[in-house]
C-alpha positions as CSV (number, residue, x, y, z in Angstrom):
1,X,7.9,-51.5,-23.8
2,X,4.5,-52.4,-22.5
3,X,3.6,-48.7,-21.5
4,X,3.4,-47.6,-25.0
5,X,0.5,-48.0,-27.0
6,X,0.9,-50.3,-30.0
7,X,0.8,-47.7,-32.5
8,X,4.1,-45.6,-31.1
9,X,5.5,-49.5,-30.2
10,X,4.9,-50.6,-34.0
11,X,6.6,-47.4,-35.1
12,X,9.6,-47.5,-32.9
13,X,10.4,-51.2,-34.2
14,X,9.8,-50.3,-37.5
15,X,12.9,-48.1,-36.7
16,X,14.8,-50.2,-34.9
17,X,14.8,-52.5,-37.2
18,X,15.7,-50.3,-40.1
19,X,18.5,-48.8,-37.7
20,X,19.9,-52.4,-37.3
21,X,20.0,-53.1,-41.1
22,X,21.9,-49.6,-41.8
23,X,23.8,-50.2,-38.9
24,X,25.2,-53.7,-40.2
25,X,25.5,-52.4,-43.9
26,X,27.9,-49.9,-42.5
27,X,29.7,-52.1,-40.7
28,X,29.9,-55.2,-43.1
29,X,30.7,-52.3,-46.5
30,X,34.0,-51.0,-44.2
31,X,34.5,-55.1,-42.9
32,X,34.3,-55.9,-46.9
33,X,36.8,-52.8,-48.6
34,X,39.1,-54.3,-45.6
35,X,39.0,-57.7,-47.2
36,X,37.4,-59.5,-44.3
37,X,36.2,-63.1,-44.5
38,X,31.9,-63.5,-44.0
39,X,32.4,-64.4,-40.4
40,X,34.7,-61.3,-39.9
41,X,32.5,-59.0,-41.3
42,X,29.1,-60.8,-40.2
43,X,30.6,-60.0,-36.7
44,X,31.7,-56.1,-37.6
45,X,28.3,-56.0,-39.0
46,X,26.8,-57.4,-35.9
47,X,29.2,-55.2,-33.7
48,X,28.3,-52.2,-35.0
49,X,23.9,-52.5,-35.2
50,X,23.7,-53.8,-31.8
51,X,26.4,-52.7,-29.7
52,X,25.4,-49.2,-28.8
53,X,21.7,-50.3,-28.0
54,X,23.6,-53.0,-25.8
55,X,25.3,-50.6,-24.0
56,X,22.4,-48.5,-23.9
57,X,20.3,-51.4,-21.7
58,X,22.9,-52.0,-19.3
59,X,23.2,-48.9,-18.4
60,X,19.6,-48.3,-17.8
61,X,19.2,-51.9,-16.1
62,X,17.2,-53.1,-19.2
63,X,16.6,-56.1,-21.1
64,X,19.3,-56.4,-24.1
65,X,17.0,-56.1,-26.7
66,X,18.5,-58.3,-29.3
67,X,18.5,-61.2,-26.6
68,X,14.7,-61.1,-26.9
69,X,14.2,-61.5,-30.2
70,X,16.3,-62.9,-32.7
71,X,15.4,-61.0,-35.4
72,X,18.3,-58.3,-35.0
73,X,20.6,-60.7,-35.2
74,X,18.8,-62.4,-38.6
75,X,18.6,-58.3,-39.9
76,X,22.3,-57.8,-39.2
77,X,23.1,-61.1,-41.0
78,X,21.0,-60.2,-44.3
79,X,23.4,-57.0,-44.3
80,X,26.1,-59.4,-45.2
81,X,24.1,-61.1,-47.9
82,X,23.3,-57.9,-49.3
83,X,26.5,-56.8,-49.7
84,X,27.5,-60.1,-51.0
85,X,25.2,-59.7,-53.9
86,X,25.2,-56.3,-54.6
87,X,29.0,-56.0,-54.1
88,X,30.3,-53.1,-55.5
89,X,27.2,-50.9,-54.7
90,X,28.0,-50.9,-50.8
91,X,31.4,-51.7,-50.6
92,X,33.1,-48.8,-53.2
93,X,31.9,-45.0,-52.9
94,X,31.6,-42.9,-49.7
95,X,28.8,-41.6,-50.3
96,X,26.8,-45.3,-50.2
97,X,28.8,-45.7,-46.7
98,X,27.5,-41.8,-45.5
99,X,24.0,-42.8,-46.4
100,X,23.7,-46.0,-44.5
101,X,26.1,-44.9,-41.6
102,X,24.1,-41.5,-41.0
103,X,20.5,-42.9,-41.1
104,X,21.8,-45.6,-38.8
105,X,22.8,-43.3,-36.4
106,X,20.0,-40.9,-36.9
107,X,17.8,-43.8,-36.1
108,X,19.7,-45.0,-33.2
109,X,19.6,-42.0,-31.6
110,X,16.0,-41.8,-31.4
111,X,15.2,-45.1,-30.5
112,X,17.9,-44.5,-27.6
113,X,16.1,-41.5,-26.4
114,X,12.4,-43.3,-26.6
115,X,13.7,-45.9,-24.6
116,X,15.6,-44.1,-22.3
117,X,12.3,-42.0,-21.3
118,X,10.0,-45.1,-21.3
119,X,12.7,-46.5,-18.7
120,X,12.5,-43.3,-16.5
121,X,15.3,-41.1,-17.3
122,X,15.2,-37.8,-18.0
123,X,15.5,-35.4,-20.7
124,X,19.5,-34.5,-20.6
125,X,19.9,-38.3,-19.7
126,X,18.1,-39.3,-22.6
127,X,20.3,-37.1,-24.6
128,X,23.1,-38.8,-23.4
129,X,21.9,-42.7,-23.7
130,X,20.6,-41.7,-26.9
131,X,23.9,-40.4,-28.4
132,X,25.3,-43.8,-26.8
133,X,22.6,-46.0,-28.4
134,X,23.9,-43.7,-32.0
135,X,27.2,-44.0,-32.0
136,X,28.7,-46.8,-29.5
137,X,28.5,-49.4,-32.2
138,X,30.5,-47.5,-34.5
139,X,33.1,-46.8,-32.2
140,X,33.5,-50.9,-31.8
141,X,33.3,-51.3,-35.5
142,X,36.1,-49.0,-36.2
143,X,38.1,-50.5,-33.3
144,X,38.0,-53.8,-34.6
145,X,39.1,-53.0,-38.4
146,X,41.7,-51.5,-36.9
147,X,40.5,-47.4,-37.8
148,X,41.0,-44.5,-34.8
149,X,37.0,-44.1,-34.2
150,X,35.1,-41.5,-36.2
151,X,33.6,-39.8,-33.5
152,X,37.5,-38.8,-32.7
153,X,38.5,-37.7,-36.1
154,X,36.2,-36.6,-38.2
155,X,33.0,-34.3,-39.3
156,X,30.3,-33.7,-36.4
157,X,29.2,-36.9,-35.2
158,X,27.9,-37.4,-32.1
159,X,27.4,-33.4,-31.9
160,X,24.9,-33.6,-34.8
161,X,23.5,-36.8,-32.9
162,X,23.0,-34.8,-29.8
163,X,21.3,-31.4,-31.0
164,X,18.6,-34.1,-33.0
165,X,18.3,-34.9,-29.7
166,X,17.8,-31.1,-28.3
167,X,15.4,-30.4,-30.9
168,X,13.1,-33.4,-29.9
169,X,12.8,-31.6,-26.6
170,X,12.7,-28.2,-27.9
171,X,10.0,-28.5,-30.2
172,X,6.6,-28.8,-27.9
173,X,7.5,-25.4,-27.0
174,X,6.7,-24.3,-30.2
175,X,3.5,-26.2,-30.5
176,X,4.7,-29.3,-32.3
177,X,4.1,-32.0,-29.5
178,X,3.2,-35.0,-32.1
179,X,5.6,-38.3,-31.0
180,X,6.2,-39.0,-34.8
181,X,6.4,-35.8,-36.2
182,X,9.3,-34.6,-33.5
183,X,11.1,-38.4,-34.6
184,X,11.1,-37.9,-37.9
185,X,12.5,-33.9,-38.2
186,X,15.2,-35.3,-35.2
187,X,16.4,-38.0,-37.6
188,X,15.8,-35.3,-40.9
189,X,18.1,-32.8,-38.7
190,X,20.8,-35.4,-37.6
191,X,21.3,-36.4,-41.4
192,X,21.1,-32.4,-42.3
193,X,24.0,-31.6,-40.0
194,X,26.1,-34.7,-41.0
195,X,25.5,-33.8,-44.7
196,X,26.2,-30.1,-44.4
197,X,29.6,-31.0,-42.2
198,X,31.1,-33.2,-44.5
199,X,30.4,-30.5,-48.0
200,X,31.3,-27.8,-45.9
201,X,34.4,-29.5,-44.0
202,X,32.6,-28.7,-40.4
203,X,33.8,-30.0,-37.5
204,X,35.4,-29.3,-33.7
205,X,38.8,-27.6,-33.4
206,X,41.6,-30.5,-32.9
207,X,43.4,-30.1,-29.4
208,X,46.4,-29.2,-31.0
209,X,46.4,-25.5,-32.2
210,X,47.3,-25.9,-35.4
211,X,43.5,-27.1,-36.5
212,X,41.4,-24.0,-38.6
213,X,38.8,-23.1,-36.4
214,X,35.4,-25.4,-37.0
215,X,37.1,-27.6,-39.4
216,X,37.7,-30.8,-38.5
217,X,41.7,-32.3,-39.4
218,X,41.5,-34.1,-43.2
């Protein structure tokens, strides 16, 4: 990411790199409550920090970014160590799994759309590549433990993902044009949304008919 100054380049790492790490928790805490060997969930954990950002750089004919620099893969493997010694911490409770699994996503999703602009795209496409980059990885980590993905089944998910990703571009019109400032209230309104949808049971209406209107199936 050459064209960014190494401020904004500093920051977005700093991100990535906390994405990655809450990213891999989530995966290794679901890998570990289904009673997965360390490699098992080392490679859920893996699956699920890098494999929407993967996605993500093929699409927009980009270097992988975990193939450049090793460190994703050494932050995605300290996940599993963590959850090896803090055990019951990450692996029991849903709300330790919403924490990690919504700020992964929240962080993934702006990363996605930084990128995605630094490689040319534009603003809907962004959108789109960010909500890949947000919840790809999750989608693979609930396919290999054997779980119908979230983003099919459950509270907002990718919808939440996708209006932080509206509001980034929506709020220079209202004077707020600062790169961190729009980051941060994109990631605080992705979490916000997530939060609110699980107390309040909010989702889409299932295909079927029989679903209550803007409540998602339990």
């Amino acid at each position: 990411m050459n064209g960014f100054n190494d401020e904004i380049r500093l920051f977005i790492r700093v991100l990535e790199f906390m994405g990655t790490f809450a990213g891999a928790i989530s995966g290794v805490r679901l890998s570990s409550a289904k009673r997965f060997d360390w490699f098992g969930a080392s490679v859920v954990g893996l699956i699920t920090a890098v494999g929407g950002g993967t996605l993500r750089d093929t699409l927009i004919d980009a270097p992988v970014f975990w193939m450049e620099d090793p460190f994703y893969i050494i932050t995605s493997l300290l996940a599993v160590v963590a959850v090896a010694v803090f055990g019951r911490r990450f692996i029991s409770g849903q709300v330790t799994w919403f924490v990690f699994d919504t700020v992964s996503i929240s962080l993934f999703m702006v990363i996605g759309l930084q990128k995605s602009l630094f490689y040319g795209q534009s603003w809907w496409c962004a959108i789109i590549l960010g909500v890949i980059t947000a919840v790809a990885g999750g989608i693979l980590r609930d396919v290999c433990i054997n779980e119908v993905p979230l983003i099919f089944r459950k509270e907002l998910y990718a919808l939440a993902c996708a209006a932080g990703g509206f509001l980034y571009f929506a709020l220079p019109f209202v004077g707020l044009e600062n790169l961190y400032a729009r980051n941060v209230l994109s990631v605080l309104v992705i979490f916000v949304i997530r939060a609110l949808a699980i107390k309040y049971h909010l989702g889409v209406p299932v295909l079927d008919g029989r679903g209550a209107p803007f409540r998602h199936r339990r």
